[in-house]
VOTORTOR-595720 format. One line per field, with one value per residue (C-alpha): residue in one letter; y, z, x. Coordinates in steps of 0.25 Angstrom, whole numbers, padded with zeros to 4 digits. Example, Ala and Ser with C-alpha at 12.3 -4.5 7.8 and 13.67 -1.06 7.14 Angstrom:
// VOTORTOR-595720
res	[A:S]
c2	[-0018:-0004]
c3	[0031:0029]
c1	[0049:0055]
//
This chain:
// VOTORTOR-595720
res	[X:X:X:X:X:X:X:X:X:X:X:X:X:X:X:X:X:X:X:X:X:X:X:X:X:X:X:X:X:X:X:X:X:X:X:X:X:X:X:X:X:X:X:X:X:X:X:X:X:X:X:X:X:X:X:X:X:X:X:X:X:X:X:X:X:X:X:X:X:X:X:X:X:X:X:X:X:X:X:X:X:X:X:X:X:X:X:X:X:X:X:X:X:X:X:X:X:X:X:X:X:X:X:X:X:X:X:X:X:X:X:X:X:X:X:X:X:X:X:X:X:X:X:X:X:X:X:X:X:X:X:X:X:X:X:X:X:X:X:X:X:X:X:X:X:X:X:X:X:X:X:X:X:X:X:X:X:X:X:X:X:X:X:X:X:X:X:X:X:X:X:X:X:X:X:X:X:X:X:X:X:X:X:X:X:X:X:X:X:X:X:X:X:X:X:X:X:X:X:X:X:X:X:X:X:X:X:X:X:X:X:X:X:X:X:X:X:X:X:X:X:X:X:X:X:X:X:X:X:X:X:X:X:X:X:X:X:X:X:X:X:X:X:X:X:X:X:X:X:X:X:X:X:X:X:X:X:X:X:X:X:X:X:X:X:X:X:X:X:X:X:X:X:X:X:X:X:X:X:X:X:X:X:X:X:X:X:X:X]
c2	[-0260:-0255:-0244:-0245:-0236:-0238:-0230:-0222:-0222:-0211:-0206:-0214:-0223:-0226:-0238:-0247:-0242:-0228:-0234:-0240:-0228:-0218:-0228:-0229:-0213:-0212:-0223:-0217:-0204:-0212:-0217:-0201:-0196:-0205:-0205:-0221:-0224:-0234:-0236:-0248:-0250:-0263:-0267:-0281:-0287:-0295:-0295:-0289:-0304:-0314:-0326:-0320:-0320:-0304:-0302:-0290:-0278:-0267:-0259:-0244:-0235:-0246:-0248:-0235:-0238:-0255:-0248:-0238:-0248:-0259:-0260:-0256:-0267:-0276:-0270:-0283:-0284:-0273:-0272:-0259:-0261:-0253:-0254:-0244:-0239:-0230:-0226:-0239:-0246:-0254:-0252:-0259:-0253:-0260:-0257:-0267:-0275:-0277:-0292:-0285:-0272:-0273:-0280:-0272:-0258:-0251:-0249:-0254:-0248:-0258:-0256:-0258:-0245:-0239:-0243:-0234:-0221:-0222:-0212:-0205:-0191:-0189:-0200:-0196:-0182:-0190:-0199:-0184:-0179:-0192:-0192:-0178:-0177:-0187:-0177:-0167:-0176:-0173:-0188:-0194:-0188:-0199:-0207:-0206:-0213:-0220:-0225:-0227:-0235:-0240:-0252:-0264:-0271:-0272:-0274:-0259:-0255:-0260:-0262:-0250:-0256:-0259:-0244:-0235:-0223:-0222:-0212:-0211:-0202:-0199:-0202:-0211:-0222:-0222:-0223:-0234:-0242:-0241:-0249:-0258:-0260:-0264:-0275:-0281:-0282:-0287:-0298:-0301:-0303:-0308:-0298:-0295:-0285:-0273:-0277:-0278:-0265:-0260:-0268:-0262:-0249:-0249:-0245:-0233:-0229:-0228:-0221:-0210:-0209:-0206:-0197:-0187:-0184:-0171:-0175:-0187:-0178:-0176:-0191:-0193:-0184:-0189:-0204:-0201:-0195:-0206:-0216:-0206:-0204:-0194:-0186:-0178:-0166:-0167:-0178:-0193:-0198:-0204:-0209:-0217:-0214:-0228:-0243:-0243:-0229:-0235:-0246:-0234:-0227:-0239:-0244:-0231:-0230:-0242:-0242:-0227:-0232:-0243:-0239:-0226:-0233:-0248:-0247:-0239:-0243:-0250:-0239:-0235:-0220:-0216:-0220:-0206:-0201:-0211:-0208:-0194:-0197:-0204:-0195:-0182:-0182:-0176:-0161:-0158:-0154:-0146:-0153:-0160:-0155]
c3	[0222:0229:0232:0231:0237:0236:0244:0249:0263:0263:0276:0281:0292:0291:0299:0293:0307:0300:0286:0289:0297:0286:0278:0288:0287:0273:0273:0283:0275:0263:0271:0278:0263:0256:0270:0274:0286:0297:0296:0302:0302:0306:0305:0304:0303:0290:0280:0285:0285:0296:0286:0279:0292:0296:0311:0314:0324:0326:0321:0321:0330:0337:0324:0322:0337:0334:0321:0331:0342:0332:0330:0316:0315:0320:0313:0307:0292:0294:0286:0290:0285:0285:0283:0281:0274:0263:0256:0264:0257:0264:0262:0266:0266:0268:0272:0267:0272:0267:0260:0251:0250:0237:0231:0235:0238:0253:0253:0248:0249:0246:0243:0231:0235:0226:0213:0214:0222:0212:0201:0210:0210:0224:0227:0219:0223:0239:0232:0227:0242:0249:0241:0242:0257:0257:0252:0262:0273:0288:0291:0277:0274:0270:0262:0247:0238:0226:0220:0222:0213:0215:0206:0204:0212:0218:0205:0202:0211:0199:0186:0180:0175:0188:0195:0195:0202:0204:0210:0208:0217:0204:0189:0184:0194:0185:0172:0178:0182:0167:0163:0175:0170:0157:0161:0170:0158:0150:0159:0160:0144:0143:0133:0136:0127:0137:0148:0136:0132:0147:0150:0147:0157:0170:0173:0183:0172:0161:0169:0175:0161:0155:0165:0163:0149:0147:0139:0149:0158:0143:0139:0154:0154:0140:0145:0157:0149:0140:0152:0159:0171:0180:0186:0199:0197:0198:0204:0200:0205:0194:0192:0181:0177:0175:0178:0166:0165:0170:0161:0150:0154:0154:0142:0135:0142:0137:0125:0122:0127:0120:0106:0107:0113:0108:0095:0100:0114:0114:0119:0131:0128:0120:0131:0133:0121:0115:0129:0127:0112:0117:0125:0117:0110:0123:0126:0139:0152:0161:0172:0173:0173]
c1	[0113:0127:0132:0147:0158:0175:0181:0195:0199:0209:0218:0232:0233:0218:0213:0203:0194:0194:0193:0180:0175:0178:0167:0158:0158:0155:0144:0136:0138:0134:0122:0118:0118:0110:0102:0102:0092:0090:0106:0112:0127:0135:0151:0155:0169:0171:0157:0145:0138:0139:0137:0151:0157:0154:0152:0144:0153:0145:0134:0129:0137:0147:0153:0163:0167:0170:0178:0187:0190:0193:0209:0213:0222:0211:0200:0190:0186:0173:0161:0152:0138:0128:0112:0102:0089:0090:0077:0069:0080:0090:0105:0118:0131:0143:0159:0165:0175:0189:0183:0172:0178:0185:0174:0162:0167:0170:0156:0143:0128:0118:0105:0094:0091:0102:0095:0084:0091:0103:0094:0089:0095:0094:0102:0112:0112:0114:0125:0132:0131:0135:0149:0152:0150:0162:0170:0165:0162:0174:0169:0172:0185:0195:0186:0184:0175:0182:0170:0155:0145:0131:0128:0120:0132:0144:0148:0146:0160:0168:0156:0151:0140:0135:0134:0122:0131:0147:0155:0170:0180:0187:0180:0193:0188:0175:0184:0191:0177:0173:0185:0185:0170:0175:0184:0172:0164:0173:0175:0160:0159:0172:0180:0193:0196:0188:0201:0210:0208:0209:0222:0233:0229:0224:0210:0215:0223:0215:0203:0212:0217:0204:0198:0211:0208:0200:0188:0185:0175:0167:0167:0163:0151:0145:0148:0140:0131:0128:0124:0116:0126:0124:0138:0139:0144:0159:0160:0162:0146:0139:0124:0118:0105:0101:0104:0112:0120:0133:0133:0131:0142:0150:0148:0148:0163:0166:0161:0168:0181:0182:0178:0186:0200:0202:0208:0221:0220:0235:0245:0247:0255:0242:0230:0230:0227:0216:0208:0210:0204:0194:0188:0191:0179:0173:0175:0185:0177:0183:0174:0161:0149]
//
């Protein structure tokens, strides 16, 4: 089970030293709120295995000074791990560096752990804190969390199918990893038509498209509803109820979408008007609740 999280550096002039530092911060805030035990903490330069070629630099409290002194034009390829207890359960989190970044995510909590603490409400109630205080947090200013996803596996950054919990800085990202969904599985069972259908818009597009439309907060809540997801508040922090829920929601997207859309989807002058059909047989929310 992982824990994925993309992230946002935001500031100019930043160094990589201070990019790094900045996810440093938010993983030990991560690892105070969920309450981590018998932490340990290592930086290597280049993967965090010596059979990969990784060579260990520091651990513990040397590393934040290796990372100052080091030259930001001679910084090395760093990967920040860090291992822990959580429950009596062990737990790995990784930085990762530049090479597995785009791939895995900027960071990655691993642990079976995840599985069973995932339904539990306390957890979840610890997840709501944990991403608030970054909003809150002096320390963590300057670094926003695009996405977060805990799923079977890596997978689950990019497969909605995959995820047992998803956050989203903004709920078009979650519109725009439906249909990204949609094109992995068509290329898993071979049918073109799903990227077809999708091609002649971008995904971006079409997601931020959809989320404008008035009655979108209405489908939202009755699609949610339908797969026993569970929404935060106002924000974008979304729990399935069971191993299955996401895939629920996704087929029932999916589905919905489809059925609704096909048979005029052809012009692009009147892709506004057949979402806002779609989605009119839900009553306009003012705001969710």
């Amino acid at each position: 089970m992982v824990f994925i999280i993309r992230v946002q550096i935001t500031g100019s002039g930043l160094i990589e030293n201070e990019r790094l530092m900045r996810k440093i911060r938010l993983v030990k805030s991560f690892a105070n709120v969920l309450g981590f035990e018998n932490i340990e903490e290592e930086l290597w330069d280049g993967p965090s295995i010596k059979a990969m070629g990784g060579k260990l630099i520091a651990s513990d409290d040397k590393i934040l000074d290796i990372i100052n002194k080091t030259s930001p034009l001679k910084i090395p390829d760093y990967t920040y791990r860090l291992r822990a207890t959580y429950d009596n359960e062990p737990i790995y989190v990784y930085i990762h560096n530049k090479r597995f970044k785009q791939v895995y995510g900027d960071i990655v909590l691993s642990s079976d752990i995840f599985l069973k603490k995932v339904f539990q409400e306390e957890f979840q109630n610890k997840l709501v804190k944990a991403f608030s205080e970054l909003k809150e947090e002096e320390n963590l200013k300057g670094i926003r969390i695009l996405v977060g996803v805990i799923g079977f596996n890596p997978d689950a950054l990019e497969d909605v199918r995959e995820r047992l919990m998803s956050y989203y800085d903004h709920i078009w990202r979650f519109v725009h990893d439906m249909f990204r969904t949609m094109k992995i599985e068509s290329e898993e069972i071979g049918n073109v038509y799903l990227v077809k259908f999708l091609k002649p818009y971008s995904l971006e597009y079409l997601s931020k498209k959809i989320i404008s439309i008035s009655q979108f907060e209405s489908f939202f809540e009755s699609l949610s509803k339908r797969a026993k997801i569970k929404r935060f508040g106002g924000s974008i922090l979304l729990f399935g109820e069971s191993e299955n829920s996401f895939r629920t929601i996704y087929k029932n997207f999916r589905d919905d979408f489809i059925n609704s859309l096909r048979a005029e989807w052809y012009d692009d002058e009147r892709i506004a008007g057949l979402l806002k059909r779609w989605l009119g047989k839900y009553a306009s929310l003012s705001k969710y609740t």
